[in-house]
VMD Tcl script that builds the backbone (N, CA, C; Angstrom):
set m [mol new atoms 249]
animate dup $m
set s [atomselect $m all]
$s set {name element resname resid chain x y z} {
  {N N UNK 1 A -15.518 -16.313 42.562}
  {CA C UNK 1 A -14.451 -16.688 41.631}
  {C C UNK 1 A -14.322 -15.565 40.592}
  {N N UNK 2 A -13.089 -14.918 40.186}
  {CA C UNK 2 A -13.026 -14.152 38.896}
  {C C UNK 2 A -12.705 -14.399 37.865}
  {N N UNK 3 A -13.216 -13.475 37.065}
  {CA C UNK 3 A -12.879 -13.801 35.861}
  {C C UNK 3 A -12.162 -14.562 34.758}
  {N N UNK 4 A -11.165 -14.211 35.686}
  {CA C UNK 4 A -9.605 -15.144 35.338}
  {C C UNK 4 A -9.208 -16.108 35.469}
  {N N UNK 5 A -9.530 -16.154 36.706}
  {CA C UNK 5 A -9.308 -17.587 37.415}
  {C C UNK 5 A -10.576 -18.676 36.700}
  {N N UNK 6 A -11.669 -18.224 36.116}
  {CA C UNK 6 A -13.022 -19.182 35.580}
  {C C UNK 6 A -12.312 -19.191 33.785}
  {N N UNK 7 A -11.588 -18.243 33.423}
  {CA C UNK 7 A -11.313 -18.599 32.360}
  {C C UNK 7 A -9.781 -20.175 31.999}
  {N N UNK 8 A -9.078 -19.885 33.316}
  {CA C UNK 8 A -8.451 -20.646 33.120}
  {C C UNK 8 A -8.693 -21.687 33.470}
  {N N UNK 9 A -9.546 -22.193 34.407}
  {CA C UNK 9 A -9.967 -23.387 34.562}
  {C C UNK 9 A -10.733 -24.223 33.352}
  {N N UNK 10 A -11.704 -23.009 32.277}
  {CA C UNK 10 A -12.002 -23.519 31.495}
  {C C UNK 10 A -11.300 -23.629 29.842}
  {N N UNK 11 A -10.150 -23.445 30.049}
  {CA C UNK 11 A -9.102 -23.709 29.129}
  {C C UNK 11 A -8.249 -25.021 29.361}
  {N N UNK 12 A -8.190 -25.539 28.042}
  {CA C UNK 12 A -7.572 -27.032 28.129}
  {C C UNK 12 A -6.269 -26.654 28.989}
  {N N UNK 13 A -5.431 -27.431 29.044}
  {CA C UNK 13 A -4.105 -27.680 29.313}
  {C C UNK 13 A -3.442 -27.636 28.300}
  {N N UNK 14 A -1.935 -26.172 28.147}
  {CA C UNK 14 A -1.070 -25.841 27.638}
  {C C UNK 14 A -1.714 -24.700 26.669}
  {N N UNK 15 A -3.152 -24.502 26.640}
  {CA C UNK 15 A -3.635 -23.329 25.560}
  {C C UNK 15 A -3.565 -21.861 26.533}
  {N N UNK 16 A -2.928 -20.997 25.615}
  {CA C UNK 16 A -3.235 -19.661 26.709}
  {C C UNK 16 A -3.782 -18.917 25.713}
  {N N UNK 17 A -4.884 -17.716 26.612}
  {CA C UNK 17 A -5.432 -16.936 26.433}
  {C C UNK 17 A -5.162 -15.779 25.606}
  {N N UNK 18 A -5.449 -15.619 24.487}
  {CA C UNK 18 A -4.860 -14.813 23.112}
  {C C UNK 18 A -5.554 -13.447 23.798}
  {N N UNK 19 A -4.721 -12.345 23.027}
  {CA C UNK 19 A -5.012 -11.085 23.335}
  {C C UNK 19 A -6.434 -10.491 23.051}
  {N N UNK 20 A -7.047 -10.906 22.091}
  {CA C UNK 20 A -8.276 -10.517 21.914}
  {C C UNK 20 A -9.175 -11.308 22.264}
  {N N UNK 21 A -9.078 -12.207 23.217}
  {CA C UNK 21 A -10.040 -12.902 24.213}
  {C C UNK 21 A -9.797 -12.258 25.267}
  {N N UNK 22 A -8.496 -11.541 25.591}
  {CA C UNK 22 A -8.224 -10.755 26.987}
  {C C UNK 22 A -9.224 -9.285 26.832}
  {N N UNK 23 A -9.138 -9.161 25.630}
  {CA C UNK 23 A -9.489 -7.110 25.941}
  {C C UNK 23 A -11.314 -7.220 25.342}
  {N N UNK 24 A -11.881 -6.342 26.139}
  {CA C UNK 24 A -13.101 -5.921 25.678}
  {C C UNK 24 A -13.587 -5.888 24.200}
  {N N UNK 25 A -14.811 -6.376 23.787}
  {CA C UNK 25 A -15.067 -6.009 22.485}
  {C C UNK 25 A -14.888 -4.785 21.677}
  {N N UNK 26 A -15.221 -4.498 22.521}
  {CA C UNK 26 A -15.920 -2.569 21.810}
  {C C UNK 26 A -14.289 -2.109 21.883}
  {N N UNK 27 A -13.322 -2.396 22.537}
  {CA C UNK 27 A -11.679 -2.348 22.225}
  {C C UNK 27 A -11.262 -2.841 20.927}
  {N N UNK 28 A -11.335 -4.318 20.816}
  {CA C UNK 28 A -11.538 -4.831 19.997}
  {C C UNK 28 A -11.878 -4.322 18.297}
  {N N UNK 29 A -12.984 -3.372 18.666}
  {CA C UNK 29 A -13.639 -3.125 17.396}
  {C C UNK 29 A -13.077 -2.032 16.640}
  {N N UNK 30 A -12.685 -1.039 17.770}
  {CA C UNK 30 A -11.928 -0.149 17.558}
  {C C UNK 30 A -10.595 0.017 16.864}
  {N N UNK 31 A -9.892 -1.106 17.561}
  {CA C UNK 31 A -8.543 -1.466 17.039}
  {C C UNK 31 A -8.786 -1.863 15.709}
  {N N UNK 32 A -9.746 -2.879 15.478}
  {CA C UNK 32 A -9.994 -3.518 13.987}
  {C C UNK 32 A -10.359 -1.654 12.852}
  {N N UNK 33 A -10.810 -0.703 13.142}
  {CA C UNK 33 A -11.719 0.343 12.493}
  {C C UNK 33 A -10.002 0.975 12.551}
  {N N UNK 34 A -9.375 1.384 13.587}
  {CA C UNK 34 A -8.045 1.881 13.158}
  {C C UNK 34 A -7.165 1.099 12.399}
  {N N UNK 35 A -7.217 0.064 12.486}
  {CA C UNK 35 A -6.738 -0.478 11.585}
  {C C UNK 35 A -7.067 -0.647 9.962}
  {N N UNK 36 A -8.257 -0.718 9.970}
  {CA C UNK 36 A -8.507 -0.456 8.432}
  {C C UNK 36 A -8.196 1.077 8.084}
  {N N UNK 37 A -8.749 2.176 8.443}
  {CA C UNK 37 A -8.104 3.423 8.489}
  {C C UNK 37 A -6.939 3.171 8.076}
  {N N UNK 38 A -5.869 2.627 8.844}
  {CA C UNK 38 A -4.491 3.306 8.577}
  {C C UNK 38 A -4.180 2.576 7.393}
  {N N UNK 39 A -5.060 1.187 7.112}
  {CA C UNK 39 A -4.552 0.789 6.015}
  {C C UNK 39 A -5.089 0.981 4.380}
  {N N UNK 40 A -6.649 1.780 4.457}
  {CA C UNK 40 A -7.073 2.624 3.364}
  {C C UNK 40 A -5.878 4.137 3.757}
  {N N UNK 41 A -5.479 4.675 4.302}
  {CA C UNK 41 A -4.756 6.077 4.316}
  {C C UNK 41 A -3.452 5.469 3.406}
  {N N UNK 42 A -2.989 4.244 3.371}
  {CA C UNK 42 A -1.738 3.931 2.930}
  {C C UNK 42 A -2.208 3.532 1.591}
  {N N UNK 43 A -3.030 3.004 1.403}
  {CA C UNK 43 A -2.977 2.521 0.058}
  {C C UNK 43 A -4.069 3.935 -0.841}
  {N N UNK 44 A -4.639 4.840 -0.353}
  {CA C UNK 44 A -4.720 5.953 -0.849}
  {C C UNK 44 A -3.697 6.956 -1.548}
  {N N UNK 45 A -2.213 7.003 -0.274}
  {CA C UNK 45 A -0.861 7.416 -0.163}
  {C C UNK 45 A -0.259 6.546 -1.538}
  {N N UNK 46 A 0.230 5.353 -1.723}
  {CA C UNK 46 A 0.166 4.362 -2.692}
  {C C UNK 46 A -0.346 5.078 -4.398}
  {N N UNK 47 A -1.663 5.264 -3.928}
  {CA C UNK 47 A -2.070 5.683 -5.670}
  {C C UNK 47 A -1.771 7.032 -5.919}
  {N N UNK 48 A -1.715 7.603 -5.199}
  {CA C UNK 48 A -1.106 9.424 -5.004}
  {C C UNK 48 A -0.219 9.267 -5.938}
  {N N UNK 49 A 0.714 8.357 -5.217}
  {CA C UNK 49 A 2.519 8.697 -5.311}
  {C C UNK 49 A 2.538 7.930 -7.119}
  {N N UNK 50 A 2.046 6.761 -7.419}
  {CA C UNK 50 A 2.323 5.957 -8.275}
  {C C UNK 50 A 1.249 7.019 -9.731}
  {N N UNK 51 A 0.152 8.389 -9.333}
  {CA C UNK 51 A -0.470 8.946 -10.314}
  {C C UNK 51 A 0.566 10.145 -10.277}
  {N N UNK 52 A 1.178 10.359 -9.252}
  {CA C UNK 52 A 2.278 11.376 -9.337}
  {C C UNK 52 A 3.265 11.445 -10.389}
  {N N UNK 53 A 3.728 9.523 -10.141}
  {CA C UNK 53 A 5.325 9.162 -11.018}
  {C C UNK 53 A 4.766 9.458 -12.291}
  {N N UNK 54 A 3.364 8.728 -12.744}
  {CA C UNK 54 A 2.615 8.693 -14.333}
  {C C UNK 54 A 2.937 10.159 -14.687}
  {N N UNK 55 A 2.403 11.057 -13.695}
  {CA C UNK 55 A 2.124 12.780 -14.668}
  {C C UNK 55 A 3.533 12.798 -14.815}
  {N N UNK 56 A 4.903 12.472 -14.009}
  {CA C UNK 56 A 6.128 12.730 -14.669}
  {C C UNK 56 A 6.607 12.245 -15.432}
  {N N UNK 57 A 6.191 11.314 -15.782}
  {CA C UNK 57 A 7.018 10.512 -17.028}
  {C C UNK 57 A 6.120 11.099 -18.089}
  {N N UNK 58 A 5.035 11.507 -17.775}
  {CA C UNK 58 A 4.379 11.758 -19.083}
  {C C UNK 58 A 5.257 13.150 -19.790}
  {N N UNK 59 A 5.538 13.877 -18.598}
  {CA C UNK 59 A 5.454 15.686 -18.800}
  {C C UNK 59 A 6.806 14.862 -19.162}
  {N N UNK 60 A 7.625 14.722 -19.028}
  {CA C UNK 60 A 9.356 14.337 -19.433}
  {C C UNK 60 A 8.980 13.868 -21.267}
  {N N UNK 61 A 8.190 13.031 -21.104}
  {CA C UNK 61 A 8.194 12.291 -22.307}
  {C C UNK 61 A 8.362 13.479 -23.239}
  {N N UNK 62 A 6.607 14.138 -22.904}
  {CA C UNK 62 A 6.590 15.211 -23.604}
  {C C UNK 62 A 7.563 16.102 -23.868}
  {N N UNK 63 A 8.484 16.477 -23.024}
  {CA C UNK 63 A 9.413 17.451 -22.790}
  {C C UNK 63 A 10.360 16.774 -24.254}
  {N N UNK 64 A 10.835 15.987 -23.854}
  {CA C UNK 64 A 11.672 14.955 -24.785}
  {C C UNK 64 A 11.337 15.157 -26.476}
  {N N UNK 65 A 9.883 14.728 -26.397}
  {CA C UNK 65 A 9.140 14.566 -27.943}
  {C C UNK 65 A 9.626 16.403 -28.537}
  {N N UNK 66 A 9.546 17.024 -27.642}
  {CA C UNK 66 A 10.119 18.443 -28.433}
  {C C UNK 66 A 10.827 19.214 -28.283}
  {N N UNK 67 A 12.167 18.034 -28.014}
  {CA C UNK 67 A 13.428 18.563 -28.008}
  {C C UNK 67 A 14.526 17.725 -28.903}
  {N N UNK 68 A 14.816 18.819 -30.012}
  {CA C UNK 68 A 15.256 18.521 -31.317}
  {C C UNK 68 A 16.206 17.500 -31.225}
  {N N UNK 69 A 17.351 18.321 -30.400}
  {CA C UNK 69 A 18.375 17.477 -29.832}
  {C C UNK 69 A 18.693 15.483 -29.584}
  {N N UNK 70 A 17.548 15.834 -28.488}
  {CA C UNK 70 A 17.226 14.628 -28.129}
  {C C UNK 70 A 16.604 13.493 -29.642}
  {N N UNK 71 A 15.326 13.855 -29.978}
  {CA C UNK 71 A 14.921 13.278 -31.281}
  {C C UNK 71 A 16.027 12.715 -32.453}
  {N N UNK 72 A 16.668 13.714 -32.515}
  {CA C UNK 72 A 17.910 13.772 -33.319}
  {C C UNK 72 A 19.211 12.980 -32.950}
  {N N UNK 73 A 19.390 12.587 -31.929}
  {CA C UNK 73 A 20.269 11.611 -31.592}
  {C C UNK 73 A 19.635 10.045 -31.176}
  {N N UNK 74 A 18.616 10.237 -30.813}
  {CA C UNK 74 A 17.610 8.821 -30.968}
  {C C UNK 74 A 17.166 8.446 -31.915}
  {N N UNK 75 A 17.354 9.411 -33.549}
  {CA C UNK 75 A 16.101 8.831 -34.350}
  {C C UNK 75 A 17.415 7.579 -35.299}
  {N N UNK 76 A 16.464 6.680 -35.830}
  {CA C UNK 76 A 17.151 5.807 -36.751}
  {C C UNK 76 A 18.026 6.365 -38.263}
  {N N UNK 77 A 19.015 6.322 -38.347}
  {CA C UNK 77 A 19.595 7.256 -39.377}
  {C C UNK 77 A 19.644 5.746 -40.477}
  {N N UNK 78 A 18.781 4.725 -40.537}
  {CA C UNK 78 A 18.860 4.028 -41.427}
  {C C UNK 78 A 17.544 4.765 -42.647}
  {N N UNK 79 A 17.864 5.269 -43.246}
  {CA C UNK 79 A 17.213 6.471 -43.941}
  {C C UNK 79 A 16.608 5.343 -45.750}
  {N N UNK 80 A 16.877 4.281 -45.271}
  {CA C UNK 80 A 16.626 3.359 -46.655}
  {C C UNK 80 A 15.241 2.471 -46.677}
  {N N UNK 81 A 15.022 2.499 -45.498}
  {CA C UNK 81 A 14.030 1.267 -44.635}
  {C C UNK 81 A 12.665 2.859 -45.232}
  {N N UNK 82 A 12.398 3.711 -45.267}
  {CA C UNK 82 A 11.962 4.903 -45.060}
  {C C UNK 82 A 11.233 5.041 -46.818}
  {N N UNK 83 A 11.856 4.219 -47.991}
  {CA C UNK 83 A 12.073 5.069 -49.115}
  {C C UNK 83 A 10.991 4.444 -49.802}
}
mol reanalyze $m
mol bondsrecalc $m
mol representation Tube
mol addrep $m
């Protein structure tokens, strides 16, 4: 008798055989190890991009804080609140 045929006999009626009862362990384990991989590479990718956006908003900010122009049309010209 094979494999197959002993597994389905010992399966209830209407349950079928899920994919990782079909494939080898050591397959299995593998798939699970690439899978964490690809999903530490993404959330590595994730903090990259989101320490990337930080250094630009910072360097802009900065850029901003010493440019007269800019200061000068943002600052509060309520000059009384000040005295």
């Amino acid at each position: 008798m094979n494999e197959v045929a002993y597994r389905r006999k010992s399966e209830p009626e209407g349950r079928t055989a899920t994919l990782k009862e079909l494939l080898h362990p050591d397959v299995v384990k593998k798939l699970a190890a690439q899978a964490d991989a690809i999903k530490a590479e993404a959330a590595r990718r994730k903090e990259e991009e989101r320490r990337r956006a930080e250094e630009a908003r910072a360097a802009e900010r900065k850029r901003l804080e010493n440019d007269f122009g800019h200061l000068l049309k943002n600052s509060n010209l309520d000059w009384k609140k000040f005295k």
